[in-house]
C-alpha positions in Angstrom: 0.5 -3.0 15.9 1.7 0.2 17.6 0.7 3.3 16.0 1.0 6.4 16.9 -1.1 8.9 15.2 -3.2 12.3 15.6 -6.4 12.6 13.8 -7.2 16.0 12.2 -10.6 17.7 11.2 -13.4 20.0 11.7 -15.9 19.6 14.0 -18.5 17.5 12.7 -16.0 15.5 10.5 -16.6 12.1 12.5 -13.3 12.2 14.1 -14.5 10.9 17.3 -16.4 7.9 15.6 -13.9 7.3 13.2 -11.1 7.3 16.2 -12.7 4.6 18.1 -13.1 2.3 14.7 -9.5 2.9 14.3 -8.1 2.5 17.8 -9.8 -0.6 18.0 -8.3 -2.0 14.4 -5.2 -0.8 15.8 -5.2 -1.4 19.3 -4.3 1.7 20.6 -6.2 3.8 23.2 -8.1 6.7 21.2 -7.3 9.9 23.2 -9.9 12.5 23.0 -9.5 15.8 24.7 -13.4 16.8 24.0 -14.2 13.4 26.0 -12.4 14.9 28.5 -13.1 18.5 29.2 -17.0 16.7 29.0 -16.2 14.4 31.9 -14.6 17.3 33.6 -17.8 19.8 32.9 -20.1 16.9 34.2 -18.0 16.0 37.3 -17.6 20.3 38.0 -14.2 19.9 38.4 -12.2 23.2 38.8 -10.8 22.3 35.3 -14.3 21.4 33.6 -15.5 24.7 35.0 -12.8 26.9 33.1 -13.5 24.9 30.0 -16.7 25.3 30.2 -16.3 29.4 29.5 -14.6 28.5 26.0 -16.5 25.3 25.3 -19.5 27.0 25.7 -18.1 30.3 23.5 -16.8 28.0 21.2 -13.6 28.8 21.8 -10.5 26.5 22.6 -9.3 25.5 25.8 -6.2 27.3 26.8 -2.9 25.3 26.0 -1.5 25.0 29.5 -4.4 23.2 30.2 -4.9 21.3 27.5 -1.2 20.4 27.4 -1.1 19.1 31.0 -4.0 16.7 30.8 -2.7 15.2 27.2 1.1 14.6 28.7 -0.8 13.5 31.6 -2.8 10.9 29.5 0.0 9.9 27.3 1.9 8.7 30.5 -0.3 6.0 31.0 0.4 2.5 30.6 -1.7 1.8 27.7 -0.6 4.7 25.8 3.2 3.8 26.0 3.1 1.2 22.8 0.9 3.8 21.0 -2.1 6.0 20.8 -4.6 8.2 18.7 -5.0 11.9 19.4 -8.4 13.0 18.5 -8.4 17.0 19.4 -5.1 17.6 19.9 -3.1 19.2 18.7 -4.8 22.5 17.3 -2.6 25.0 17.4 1.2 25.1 16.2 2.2 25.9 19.8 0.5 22.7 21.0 2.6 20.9 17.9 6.0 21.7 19.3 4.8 20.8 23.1 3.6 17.2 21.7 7.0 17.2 19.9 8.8 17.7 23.2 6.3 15.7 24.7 7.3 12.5 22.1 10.9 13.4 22.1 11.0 13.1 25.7 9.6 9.8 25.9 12.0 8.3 22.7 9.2 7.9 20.2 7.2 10.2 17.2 4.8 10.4 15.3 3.5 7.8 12.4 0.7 9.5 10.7 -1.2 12.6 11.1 -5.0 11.9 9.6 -7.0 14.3 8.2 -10.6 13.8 7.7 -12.3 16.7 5.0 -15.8 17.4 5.4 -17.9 19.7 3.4 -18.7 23.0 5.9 -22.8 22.5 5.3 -23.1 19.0 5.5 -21.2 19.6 8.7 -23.5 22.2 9.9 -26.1 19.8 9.1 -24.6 16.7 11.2 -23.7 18.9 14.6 -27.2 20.1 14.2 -28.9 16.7 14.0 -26.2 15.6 16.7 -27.4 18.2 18.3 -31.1 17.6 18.7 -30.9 13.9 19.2 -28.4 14.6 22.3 -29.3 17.7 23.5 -26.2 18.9 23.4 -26.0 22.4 24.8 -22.2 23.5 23.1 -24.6 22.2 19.5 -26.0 25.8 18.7 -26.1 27.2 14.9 -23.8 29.9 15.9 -21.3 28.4 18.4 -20.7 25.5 15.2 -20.0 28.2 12.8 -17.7 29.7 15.5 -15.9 26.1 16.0 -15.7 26.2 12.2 -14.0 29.8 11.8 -11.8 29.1 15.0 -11.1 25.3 13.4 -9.6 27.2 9.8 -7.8 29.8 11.6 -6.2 27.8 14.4 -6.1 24.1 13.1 -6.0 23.6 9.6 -2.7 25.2 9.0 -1.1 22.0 11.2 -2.3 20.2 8.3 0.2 21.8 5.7 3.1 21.4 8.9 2.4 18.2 8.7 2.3 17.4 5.0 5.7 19.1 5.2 7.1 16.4 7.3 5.7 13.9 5.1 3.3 12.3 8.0 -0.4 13.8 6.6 -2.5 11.5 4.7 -5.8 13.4 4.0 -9.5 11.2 3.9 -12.4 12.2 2.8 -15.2 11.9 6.1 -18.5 11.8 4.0 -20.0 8.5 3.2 -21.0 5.3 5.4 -18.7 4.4 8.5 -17.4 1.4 7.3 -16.3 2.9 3.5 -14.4 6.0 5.6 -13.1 3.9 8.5 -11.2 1.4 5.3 -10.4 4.8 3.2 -8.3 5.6 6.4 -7.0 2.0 7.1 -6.0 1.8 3.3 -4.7 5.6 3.3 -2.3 4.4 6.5 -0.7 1.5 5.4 2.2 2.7 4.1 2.9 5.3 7.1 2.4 2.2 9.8 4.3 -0.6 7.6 
């Protein structure tokens, strides 16, 4: 089946768990920008060293950059009969340059997903997440700032969106396998 979808959500909504379920019931690459400003902070790349500064502020990495690696990654073979954004886009300026980006290449969107999560019981899972990785971006205070940067910058792309008629919203709490079939059943008239 080709899809082609973004998945939206706070930090500490499972969106990267949830993407690879669904990639894989889909078969379509999931695309994850955190995965790669990680692989970029561990390799020291020049790039994984400026988003390191934001990462470890809590603050986004600057469009430009951003941008360039997701057309980049979109290019690729596997991503030409469909894919699943998971961290992109955030920002309404990153919208219209994934627009461009989709127009250019003769396709669109087919569903924008929203996962909701409670703001503790996210706290809570970034915290625990935190402690069983040892994840330094993981702090109390840089998760609240990812939260606060999250409702200022990202969750407004969820009413763009809803305007176009491509948001179907999921709740994230519960066990994998009842969230990854909410989202399944919650798509099935957007990829039909």
């Amino acid at each position: 089946m080709s899809a082609r979808l973004v998945l939206l959500g706070p930090p500490g909504a499972g969106k990267g768990t949830q993407a690879a379920r669904i990639s894989e019931r889909l078969n379509v690459p999931a695309i994850s920008t955190g995965d790669i400003f990680r692989a970029n902070v561990a390799e020291q790349t020049e790039l994984g060293k400026r988003a390191q500064r934001y990462m470890d502020a809590g603050e986004y990495v600057p469009d430009e950059v951003t941008n360039a690696m997701v057309r980049d990654r979109l290019a690729q073979t596997d991503a030409v009969d469909g894919f699943l954004l998971d961290g992109y886009p955030r920002t309404a300026d990153q919208v219209a340059e994934l627009d461009g980006m989709l127009a250019t290449a003769g396709t669109r969107l087919g569903a924008v997903v929203e996962l909701t999560a409670d703001t503790d019981e996210v706290v809570t899972r970034l915290l625990k997440r935190a402690a069983e990785q040892g994840r330094a971006d993981d702090t109390e205070s840089v998760i609240r700032r990812r939260l606060e940067v999250y409702a200022e910058q990202t969750a407004p792309l969820a009413d763009l969106y809803a305007e176009r008629g491509l948001l179907v919203q999921v709740d994230g709490i519960g066990a994998l396998d009842e969230v990854t079939d909410r989202i399944m059943t919650a798509l099935e008239p957007k990829l039909a």
